[in-house]
C-alpha positions in Angstrom: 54.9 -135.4 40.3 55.8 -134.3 44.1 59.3 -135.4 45.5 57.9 -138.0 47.4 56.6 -140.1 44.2 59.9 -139.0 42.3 61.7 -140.4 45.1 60.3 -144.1 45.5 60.4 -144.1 41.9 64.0 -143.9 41.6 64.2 -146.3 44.2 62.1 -149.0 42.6 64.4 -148.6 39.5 67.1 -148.6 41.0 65.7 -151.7 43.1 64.7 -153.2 39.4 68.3 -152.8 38.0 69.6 -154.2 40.9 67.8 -157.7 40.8 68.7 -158.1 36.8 72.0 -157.4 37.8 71.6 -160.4 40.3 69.4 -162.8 38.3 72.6 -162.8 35.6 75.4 -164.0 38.3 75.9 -166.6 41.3 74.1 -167.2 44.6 76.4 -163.6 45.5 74.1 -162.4 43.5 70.6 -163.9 45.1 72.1 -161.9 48.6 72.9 -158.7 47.0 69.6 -158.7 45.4 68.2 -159.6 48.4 70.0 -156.6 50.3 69.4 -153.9 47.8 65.4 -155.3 47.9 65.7 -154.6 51.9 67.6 -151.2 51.2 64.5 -150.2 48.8 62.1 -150.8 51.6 63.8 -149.2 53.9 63.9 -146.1 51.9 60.7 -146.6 50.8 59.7 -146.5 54.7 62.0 -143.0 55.8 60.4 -141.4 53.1 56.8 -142.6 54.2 57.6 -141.7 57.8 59.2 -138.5 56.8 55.8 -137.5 54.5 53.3 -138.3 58.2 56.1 -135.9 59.9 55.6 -133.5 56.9 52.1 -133.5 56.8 52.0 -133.2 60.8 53.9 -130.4 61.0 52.1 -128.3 58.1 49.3 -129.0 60.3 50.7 -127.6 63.5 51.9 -124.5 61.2 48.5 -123.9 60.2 46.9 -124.4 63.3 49.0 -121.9 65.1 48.8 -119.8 62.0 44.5 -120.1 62.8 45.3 -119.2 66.4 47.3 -116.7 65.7 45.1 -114.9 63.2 42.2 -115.3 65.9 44.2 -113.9 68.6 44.8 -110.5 66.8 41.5 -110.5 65.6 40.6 -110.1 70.0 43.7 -108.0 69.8 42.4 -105.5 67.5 38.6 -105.2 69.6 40.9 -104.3 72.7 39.3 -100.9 73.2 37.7 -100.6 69.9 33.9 -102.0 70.4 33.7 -100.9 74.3 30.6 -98.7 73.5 27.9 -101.9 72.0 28.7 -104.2 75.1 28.4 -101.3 77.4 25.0 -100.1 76.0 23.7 -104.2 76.3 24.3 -104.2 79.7 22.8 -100.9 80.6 19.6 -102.0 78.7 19.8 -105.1 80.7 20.2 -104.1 84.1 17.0 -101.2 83.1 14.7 -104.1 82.3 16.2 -106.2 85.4 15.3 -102.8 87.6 11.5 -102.9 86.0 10.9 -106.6 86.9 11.7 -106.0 90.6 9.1 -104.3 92.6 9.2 -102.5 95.9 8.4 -105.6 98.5 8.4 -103.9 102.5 9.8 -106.1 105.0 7.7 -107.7 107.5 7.6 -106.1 110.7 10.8 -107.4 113.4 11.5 -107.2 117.3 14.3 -106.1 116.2 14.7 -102.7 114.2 16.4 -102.9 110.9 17.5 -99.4 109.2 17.2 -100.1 105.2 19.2 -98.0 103.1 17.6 -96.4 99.8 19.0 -98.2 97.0 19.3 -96.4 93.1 17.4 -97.9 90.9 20.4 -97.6 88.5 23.4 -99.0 91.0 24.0 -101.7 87.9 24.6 -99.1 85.4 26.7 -97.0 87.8 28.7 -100.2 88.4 29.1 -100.9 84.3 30.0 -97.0 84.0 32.4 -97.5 87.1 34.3 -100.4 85.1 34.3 -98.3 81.3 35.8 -95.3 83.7 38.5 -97.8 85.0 39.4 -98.7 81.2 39.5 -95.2 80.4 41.9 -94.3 83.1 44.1 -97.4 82.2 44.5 -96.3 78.8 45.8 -92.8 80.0 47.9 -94.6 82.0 48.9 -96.9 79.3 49.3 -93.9 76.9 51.4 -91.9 79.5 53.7 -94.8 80.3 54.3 -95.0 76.5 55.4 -91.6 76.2 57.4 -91.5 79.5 55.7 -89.0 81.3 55.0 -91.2 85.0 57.6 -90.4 87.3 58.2 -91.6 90.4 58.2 -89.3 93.4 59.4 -90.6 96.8 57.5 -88.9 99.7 56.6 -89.5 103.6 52.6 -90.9 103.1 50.3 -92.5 105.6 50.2 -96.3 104.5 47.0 -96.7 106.2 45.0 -93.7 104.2 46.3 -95.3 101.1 44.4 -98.8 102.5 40.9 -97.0 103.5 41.1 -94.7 100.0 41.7 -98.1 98.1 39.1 -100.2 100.6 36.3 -97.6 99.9 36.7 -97.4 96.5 36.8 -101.2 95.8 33.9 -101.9 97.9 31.8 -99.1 96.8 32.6 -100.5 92.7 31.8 -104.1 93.8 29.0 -103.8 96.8 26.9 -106.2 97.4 29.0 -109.0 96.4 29.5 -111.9 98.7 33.1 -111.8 99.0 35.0 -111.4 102.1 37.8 -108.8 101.7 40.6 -109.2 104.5 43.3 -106.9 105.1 45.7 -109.1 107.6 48.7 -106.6 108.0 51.5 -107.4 110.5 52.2 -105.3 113.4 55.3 -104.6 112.7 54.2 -102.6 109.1 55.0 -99.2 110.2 52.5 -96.1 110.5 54.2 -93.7 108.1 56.5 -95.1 105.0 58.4 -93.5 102.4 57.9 -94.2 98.8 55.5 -93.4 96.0 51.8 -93.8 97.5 49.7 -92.6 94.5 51.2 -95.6 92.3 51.8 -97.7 94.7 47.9 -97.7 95.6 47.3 -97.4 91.8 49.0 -101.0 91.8 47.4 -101.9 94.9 43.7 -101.2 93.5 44.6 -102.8 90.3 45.1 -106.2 91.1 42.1 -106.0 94.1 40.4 -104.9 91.1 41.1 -108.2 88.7 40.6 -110.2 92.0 36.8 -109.2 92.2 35.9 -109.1 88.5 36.9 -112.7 88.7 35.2 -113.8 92.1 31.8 -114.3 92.5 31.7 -115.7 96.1 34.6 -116.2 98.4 37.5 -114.7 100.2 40.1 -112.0 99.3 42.8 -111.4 101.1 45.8 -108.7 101.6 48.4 -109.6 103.8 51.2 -107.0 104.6 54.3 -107.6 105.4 57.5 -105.7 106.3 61.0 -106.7 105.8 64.1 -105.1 106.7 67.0 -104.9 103.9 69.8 -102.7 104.7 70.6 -99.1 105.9 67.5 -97.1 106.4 65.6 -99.4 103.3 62.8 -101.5 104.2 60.6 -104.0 101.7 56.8 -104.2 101.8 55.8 -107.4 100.7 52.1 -107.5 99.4 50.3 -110.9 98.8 47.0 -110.8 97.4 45.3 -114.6 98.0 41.6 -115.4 96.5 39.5 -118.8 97.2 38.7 -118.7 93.3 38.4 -120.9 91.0 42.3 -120.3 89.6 43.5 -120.0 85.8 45.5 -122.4 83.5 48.8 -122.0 83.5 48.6 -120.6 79.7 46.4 -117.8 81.2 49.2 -117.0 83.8 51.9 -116.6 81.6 49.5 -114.2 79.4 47.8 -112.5 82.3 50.2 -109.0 82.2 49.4 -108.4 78.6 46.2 -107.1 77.8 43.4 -108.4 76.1 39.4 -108.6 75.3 37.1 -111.0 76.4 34.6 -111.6 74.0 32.7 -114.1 76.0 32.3 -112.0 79.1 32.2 -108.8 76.9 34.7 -107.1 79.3 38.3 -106.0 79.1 41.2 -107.4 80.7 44.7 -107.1 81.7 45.2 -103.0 80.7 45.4 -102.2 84.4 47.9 -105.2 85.3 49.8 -104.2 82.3 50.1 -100.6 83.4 50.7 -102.0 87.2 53.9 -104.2 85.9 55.7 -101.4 84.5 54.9 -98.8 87.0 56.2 -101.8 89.5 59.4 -102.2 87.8 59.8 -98.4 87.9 59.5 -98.5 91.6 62.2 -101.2 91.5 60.2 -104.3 92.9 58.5 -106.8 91.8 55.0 -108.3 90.9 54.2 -112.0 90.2 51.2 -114.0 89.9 50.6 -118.1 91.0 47.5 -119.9 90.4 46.3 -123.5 90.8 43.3 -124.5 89.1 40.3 -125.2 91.8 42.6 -123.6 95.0 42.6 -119.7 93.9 45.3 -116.9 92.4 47.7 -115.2 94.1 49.7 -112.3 93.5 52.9 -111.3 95.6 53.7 -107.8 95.3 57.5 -106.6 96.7 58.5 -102.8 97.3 61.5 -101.2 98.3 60.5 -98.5 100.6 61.9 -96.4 104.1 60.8 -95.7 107.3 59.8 -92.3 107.8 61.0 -92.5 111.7 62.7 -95.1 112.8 63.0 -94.3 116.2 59.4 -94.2 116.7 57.7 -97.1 114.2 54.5 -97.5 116.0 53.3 -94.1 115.7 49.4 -95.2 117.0 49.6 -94.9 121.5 46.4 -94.6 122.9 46.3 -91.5 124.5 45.5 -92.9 127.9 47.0 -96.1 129.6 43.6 -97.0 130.9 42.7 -97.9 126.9 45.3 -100.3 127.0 45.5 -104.1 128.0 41.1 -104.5 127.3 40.0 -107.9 127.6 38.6 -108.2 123.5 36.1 -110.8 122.1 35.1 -111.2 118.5 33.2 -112.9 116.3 32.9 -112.3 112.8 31.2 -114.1 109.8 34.8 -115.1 108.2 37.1 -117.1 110.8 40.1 -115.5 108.6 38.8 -112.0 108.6 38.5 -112.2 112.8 42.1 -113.7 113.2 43.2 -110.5 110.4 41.1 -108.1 113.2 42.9 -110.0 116.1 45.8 -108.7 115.4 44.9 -105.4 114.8 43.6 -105.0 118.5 46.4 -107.1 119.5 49.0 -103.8 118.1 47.4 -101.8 121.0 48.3 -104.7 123.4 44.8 -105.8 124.1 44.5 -109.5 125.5 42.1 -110.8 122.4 39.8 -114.2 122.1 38.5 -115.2 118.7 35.8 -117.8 118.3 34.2 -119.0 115.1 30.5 -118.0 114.3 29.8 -121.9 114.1 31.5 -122.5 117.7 29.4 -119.2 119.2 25.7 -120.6 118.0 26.5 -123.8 119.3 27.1 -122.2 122.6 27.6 -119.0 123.9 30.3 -118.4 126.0 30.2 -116.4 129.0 31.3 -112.9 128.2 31.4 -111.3 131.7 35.1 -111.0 131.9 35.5 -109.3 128.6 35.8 -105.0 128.3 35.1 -105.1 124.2 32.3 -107.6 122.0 33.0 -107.3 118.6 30.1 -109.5 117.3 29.3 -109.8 113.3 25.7 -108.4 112.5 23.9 -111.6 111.5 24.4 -113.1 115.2 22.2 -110.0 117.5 18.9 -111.5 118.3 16.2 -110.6 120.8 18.1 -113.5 123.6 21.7 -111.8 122.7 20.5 -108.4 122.9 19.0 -109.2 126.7 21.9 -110.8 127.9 24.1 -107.8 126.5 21.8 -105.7 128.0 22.1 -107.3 131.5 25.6 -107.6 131.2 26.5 -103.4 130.6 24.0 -102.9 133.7 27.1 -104.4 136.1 29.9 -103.1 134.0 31.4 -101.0 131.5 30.9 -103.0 128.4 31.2 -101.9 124.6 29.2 -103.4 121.9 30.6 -103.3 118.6 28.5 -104.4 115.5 30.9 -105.9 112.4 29.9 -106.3 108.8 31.7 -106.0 105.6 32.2 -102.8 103.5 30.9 -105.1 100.4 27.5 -104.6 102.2 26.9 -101.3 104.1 24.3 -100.4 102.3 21.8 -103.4 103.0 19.4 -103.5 105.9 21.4 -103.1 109.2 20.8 -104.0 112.4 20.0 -100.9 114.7 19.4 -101.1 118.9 20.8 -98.7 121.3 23.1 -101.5 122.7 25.4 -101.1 119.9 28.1 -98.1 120.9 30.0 -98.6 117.4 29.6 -100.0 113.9 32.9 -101.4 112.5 33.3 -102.3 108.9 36.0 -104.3 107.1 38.4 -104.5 105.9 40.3 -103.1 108.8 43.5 -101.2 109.5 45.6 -99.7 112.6 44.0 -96.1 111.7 40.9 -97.2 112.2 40.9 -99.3 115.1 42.8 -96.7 116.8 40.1 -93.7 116.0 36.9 -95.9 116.8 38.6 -96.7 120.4 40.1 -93.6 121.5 35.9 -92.6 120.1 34.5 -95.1 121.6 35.6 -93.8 125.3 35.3 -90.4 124.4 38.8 -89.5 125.0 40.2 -86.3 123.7 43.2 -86.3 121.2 45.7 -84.1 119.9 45.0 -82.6 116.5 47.0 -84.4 113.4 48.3 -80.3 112.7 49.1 -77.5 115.3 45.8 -78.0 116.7 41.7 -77.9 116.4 40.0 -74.9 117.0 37.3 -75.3 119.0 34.8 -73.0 116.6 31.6 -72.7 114.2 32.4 -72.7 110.9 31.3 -70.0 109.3 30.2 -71.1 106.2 27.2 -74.0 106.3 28.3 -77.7 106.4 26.3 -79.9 103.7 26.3 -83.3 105.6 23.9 -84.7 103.1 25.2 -86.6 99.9 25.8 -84.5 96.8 23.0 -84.4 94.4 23.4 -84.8 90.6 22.4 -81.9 88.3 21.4 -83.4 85.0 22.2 -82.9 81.3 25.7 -80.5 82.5 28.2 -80.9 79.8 31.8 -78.7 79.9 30.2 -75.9 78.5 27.8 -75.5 81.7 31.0 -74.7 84.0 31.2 -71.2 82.2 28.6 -70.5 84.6 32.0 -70.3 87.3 33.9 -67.8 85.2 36.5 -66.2 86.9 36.2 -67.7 89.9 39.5 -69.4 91.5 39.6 -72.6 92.5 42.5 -74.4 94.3 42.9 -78.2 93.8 44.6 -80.2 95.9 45.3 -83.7 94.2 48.2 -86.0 93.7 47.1 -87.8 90.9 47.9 -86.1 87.8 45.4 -87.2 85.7 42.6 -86.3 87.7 44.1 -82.8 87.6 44.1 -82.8 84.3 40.5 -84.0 84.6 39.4 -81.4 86.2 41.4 -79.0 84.5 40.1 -79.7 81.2 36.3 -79.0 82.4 36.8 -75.9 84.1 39.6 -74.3 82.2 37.9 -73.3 78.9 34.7 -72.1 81.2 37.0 -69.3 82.5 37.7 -70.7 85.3 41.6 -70.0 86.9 42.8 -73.1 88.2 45.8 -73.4 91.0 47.1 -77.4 91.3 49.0 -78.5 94.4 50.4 -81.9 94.5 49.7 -82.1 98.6 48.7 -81.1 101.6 51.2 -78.6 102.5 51.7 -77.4 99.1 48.0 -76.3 99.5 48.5 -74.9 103.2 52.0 -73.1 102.0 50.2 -71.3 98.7 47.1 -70.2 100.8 49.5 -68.4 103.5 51.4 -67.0 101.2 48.6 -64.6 100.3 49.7 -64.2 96.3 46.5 -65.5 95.1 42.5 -65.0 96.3 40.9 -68.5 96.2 37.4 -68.6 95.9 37.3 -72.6 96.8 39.2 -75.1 97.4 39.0 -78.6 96.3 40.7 -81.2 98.5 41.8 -84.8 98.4 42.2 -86.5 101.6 44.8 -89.3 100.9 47.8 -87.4 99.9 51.5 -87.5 100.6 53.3 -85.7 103.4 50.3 -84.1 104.6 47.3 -85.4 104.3 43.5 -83.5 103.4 42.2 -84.0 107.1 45.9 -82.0 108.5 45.7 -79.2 105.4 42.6 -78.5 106.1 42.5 -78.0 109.8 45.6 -76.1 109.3 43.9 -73.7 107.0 41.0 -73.2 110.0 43.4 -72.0 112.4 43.4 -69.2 111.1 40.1 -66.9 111.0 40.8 -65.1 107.7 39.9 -68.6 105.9 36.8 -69.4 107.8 34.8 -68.5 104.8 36.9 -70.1 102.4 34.5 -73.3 101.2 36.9 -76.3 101.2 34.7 -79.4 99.6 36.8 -82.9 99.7 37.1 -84.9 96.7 37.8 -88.2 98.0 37.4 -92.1 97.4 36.4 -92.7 100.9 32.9 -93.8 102.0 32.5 -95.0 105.8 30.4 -92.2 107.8 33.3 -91.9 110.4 35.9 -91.2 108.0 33.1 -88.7 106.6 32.2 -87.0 110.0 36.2 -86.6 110.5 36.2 -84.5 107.5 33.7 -81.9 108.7 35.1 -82.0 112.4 38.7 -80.9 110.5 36.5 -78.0 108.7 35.3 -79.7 105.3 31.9 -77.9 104.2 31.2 -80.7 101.8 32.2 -84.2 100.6 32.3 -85.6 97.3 33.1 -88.9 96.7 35.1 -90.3 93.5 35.1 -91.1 91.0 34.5 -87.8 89.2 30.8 -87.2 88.2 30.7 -83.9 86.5 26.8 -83.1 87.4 27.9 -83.5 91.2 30.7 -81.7 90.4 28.4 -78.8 89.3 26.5 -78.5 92.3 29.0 -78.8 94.5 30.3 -75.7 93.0 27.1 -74.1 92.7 26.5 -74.2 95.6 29.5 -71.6 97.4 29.9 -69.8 93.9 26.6 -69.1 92.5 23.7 -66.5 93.6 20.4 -65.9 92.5 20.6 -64.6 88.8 23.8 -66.6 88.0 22.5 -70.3 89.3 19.3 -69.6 86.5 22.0 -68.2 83.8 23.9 -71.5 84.5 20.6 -73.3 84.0 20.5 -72.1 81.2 23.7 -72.8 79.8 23.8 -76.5 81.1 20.5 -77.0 78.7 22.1 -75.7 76.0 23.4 -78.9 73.4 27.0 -78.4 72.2 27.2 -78.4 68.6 28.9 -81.6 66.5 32.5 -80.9 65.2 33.3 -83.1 62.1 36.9 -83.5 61.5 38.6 -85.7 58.5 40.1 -88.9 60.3 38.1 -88.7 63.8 34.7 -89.9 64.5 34.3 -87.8 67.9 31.0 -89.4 68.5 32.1 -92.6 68.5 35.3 -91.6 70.5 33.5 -89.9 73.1 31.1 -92.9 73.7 34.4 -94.9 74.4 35.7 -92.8 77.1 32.7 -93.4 79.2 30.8 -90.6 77.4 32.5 -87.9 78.9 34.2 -84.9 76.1 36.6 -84.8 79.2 37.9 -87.6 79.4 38.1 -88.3 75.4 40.1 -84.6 74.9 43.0 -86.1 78.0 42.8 -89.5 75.9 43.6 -87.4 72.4 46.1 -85.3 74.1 48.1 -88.3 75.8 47.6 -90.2 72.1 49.2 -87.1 70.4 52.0 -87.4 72.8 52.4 -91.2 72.7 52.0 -91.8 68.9 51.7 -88.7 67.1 54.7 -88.9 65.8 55.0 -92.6 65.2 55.4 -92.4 61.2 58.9 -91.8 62.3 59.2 -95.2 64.3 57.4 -96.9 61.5 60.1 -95.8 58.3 62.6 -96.8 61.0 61.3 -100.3 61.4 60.5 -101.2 58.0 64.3 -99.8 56.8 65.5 -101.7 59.6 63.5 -104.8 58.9 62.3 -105.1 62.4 59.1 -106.9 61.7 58.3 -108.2 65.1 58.0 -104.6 66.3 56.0 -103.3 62.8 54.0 -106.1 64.5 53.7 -104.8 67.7 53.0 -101.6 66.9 50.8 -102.6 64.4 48.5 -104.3 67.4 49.3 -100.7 70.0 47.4 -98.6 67.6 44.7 -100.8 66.5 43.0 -100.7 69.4 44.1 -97.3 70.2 42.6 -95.8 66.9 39.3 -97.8 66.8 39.1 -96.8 70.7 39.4 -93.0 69.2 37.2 -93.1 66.3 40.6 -92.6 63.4 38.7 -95.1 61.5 41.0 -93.9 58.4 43.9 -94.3 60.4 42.5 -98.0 61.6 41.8 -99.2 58.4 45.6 -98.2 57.1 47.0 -99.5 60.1 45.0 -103.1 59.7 46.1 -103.6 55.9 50.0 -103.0 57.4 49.0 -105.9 60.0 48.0 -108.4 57.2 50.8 -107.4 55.5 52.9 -108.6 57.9 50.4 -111.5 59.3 50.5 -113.3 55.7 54.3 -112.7 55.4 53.9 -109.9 52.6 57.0 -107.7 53.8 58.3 -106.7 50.3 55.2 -104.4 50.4 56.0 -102.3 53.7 58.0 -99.7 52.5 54.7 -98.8 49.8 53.1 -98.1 53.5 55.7 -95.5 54.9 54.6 -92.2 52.9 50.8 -93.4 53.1 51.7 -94.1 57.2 53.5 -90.5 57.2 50.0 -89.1 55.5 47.5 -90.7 57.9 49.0 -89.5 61.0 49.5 -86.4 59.9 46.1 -85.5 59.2 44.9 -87.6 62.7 47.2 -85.2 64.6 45.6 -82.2 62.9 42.0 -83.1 63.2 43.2 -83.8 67.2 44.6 -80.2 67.2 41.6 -78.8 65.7 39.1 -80.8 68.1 41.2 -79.7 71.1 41.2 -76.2 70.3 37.9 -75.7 69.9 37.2 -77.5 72.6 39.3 -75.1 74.8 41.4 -77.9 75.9 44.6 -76.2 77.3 47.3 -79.2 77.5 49.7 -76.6 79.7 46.8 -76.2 82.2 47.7 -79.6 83.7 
């Protein structure tokens, strides 16, 4: 019998006893039995209503009990089934590649240049996004075990904006987005703060933006505040024409997560973005409004490297001021963004819409500068320009969009430049002061008017196939200087060339590079150099290093994230012999360095050697196989992931007895959920399996049994951390070298 049932029962007697009690006196009587008959079904009502509530609530419990279980169950694939997804889509963008054949274009009036397309740009594209996880999760891993600091130096905001625009746009070409950068003029040239994660923030949430947008507009708009004293605030907002998220989304959409449906992985970046933002003391918020787009508002507390002279871009020549500008672009939004640009160098602009320009052409005799978007040259445009730069001194400018450099392009020798977007003051400045052929003064002490002597490879970097770490012993010896700000692609890179006996030399800058090639301790027999860098950047190092002739045959090859031809030719006018572009791709690596360091007899040997097939380590507690497929099948990258696990959690059997003696549940919980997906993403599938029966444990309320897990806990990790040892040292991974 359930306390419901026991409970109207004693009501009905005690209703029964009350109406004998009655029936035996007066017409009292008939009303008290009357009222305790009302009393009875009153109570008999409460506890009725108070059952429905009962049963409702039990069935809220469970639901949320369902969801909950469900929601760790997504939890615990975050980074742990990256590999089968990845290998789907490769297959289907191979069988997508077979079904299209080659189809030539009929012929024009007007000449089209078509750019050679890979017939694998999809699987570079799914490679580029497992690289991005990767890289989050060393993030992630390093933020866990404090090791990000945050390093305050002079930088170029605008490199940071063309390193970040090329490497989105290269990730996501060929979609149709629009991608505006609208920055006020009053956002000075030169800022002081941390660049490398503030662009690491920056790229992040461009990043979500486009996973999520298949057609559209993105736009960054830059703003700068004053606060007090010398301190400024950057104020970032990132606006999409999307289709938005639910609000439950947004209040989720900093924690990380996988997507089952879309068989992609979300929110690790944003996560590691949050915390690095709080670190920098601002802020970071996101808005959204189902059918109107997302936004995100980004705040930073920053200086001004010079106050006294904010603008830092003056055309070199008054005559290059005050030009008469017209533009057209596709986007209405982007042209206004570009307006204002021109307007910084006090140019008297006019923008019309594409719509308002077919319908009729406006007379551009009066104007200096056409900036006219790609799609609107035809054979009756081109005449009339043609005419038009016969009676004056007219410049053409052709405008697309970065998304789409690398479709067919219009090509007449009426066009004097080709602009892409998104734009910034940099590169409006450079194309005009080009554009007139005017001479400026070096960003260094100055540009030696001089051969190189060592050849310039202007061509793109080829590939050399089936190189593994081993093939870098080929480079033994050799001393190689790298010049990079981001730590863990010195690690990167460290890792792969270190155990081939290679000496490696890190700088964190420009100058630092300058400063330990003067200084004449050490012989270098290349150097490696980044181009967007604090206090001086890779274009100023590296003409710096040219002015004097003892370096001339020092090979400097840039490792950078930039991809417009202008930014590329600026490179080799500083004295760059060869350009290769991120992210890292260990076979283009290989030749870059093949081909200053290796001769004859050595370049077969290395042959050789990069044929060779590494043998399998097996290791108690770690599936490297599986591991390395998750770390976007690169040893490399899996040994930095190992390391920065060993740091993070390698020691969390000590947390762990903490928590459970401490009854601190919530966080068993939490770290329950940290290195689930961090173990499966690993391959410690002894460790995962321990680690998921501690989970249930706590997911079905069985908390008496925790303290049975500590010594088993103690156990697991213990052997993990020494199978990791092993694997690193005979891997020749040399933590210190980073």
């Amino acid at each position: 019998m359930n306390k419901r049932t026991l409970s109207i029962s004693v009501l009905l007697c005690t209703f029964v006893y009350g109406a004998e009690s009655a029936a035996s006196d007066s017409i009292e009587g008939f009303w008290i039995w009357i009222a305790l008959f009302a009393l009875a079904l009153i109570g008999i009502l409460i506890l009725f209503i108070s059952s429905l509530q009962t049963r409702k609530i039990e069935q809220i419990h469970k639901e949320i009990f369902e969801r909950q279980l469900e929601m760790e169950k997504n939890q615990t694939m975050l980074l742990s089934n990256m590999s089968e997804n990845i290998y789907g889509m490769v297959n289907q963008a191979l069988k997508k590649e077979e079904r299209q054949e080659s189809r030539k274009e009929p012929s024009m009036s007007l000449v089209r240049r078509e750019p050679e397309l890979s017939a694998f740009d999809g699987i570079e594209n799914i490679e580029d996004r497992l690289l991005t996880v990767t890289n989050d999760l060393i993030e992630f891993l390093r933020l866990k075990s404090d090791k990000i600091e945050i390093v305050n130096e002079t930088f170029n905001l605008n490199n940071v904006l063309n390193e970040i625009s090329g490497y989105i746009c290269n990730k996501y070409k060929g979609k149709e987005v629009d991608l505006i950068f609208d920055i006020n003029n009053n956002v000075p040239r030169l800022l002081i703060g941390d660049s490398l994660h503030l662009g690491q923030v920056i790229n992040s949430i461009l990043e979500h933006m486009m996973e999520r947008l298949e057609s559209g507009e993105l736009k960054l708009e830059i703003s700068m505040y004053s606060t007090y004293e010398e301190s400024i605030e950057l104020e970032f907002q990132f606006h999409d024409t999307g289709e938005g998220i639910t609000e439950e989304a947004l209040e989720s959409l900093f924690n990380p997560y996988y997507d089952e449906r879309s068989s992609t992985y979300r929110g690790l970046g944003l996560f590691v973005s949050s915390e690095l933002v709080k670190m920098m003391k601002g802020e970071l918020s996101a808005q959204s409004q189902l059918g109107k787009g997302t936004s995100f508002t980004l705040t930073v507390p920053l200086e001004i490297h010079d106050r006294q002279n904010k603008r830092m871009y003056r055309l070199p020549e008054k005559v290059l001021t005050g030009k008469k500008v017209f533009i057209v672009d596709d986007n209405y939004n982007a042209a206004l963004a570009i307006k204002k640009t021109f307007a910084y160098f006090r140019h008297e602009v006019r923008v019309l819409s594409k719509e308002a320009f077919l319908k009729n052409m406006p007379n551009l005799m009066p104007y200096d500068i056409v900036v006219l978007h790609e799609s609107l040259f035809n054979q009756r445009l081109v005449d009339y320009l043609n005419k038009l730069k016969l009676g004056k001194e007219l410049k053409v400018i052709a405008l697309n969009s970065l998304l789409r450099v690398d479709e067919e392009q219009f090509s007449n020798d009426l066009i004097d430049v080709y602009l892409y977007t998104p734009l910034n003051q940099e590169r409006i400045f450079e194309m005009i002061v080009g554009m007139y052929d005017i001479s400026v003064e070096s960003i260094g002490e100055g540009n030696p008017e001089k051969e190189n002597a060592l050849e310039i490879y202007k061509s793109h970097i080829q590939e050399t196939k089936d190189i593994t770490q081993s093939s870098f012993a080929a480079f033994r010896d050799k001393h190689i200087l790298i010049v990079e700000d981001n730590v863990i692609n010195q690690k990167v890179l460290s890792s792969l060339l270190v155990p081939g006996g290679v000496k490696i030399s890190l700088a964190n800058n420009g100058q630092e590079a300058v400063d330990m090639i003067k200084e004449k301790k050490m012989q270098f027999d290349l150097v490696l150099m980044d181009i967007n860098m604090p206090i001086l950047d890779g274009y100023a190092a590296t003409e710096m290093i040219r002015l004097d002739p003892k370096y001339d045959t020092l090979p400097i090859v840039a490792f950078t994230a930039l991809v417009l031809d202008s930014e590329i030719e600026k490179m080799y006018s500083c004295g760059i012999n060869a350009f290769l572009s991120k992210p890292l791709n260990i076979g283009k690596l290989y030749t870059a360095l093949s081909m200053f360091l290796l001769e004859g007899e050595k370049a077969a040997e290395a042959e050789v050697v990069a044929a060779q097939e590494e043998k399998q380590i097996t290791l108690r507690g770690l599936d490297v196989k599986h591991g390395i497929a998750h770390a976007n099948n690169s040893k490399v990258l899996y040994m930095e992931v190992l390391s920065e696990f060993i740091a993070a959690y390698g020691k969390s059997d000590i947390l762990f007895k903490k928590l459970v003696n401490e009854h601190r549940y919530e966080q068993i919980k939490m770290l329950c959920i940290d290195m689930r997906g961090l173990t499966g993403t690993i391959g410690a599938h002894d460790m995962l399996e321990l680690v998921n029966k501690i989970h249930q444990a706590i997911l079905y309320k069985n908390q008496a049994t925790l303290p049975d897990f500590i010594h088993r806990y103690h156990s697991e990790i213990t052997a993990l951390n020494s199978s990791i040892e092993e694997y690193l040292s005979l891997s020749g991974y040399k933590a210190e070298a980073a």
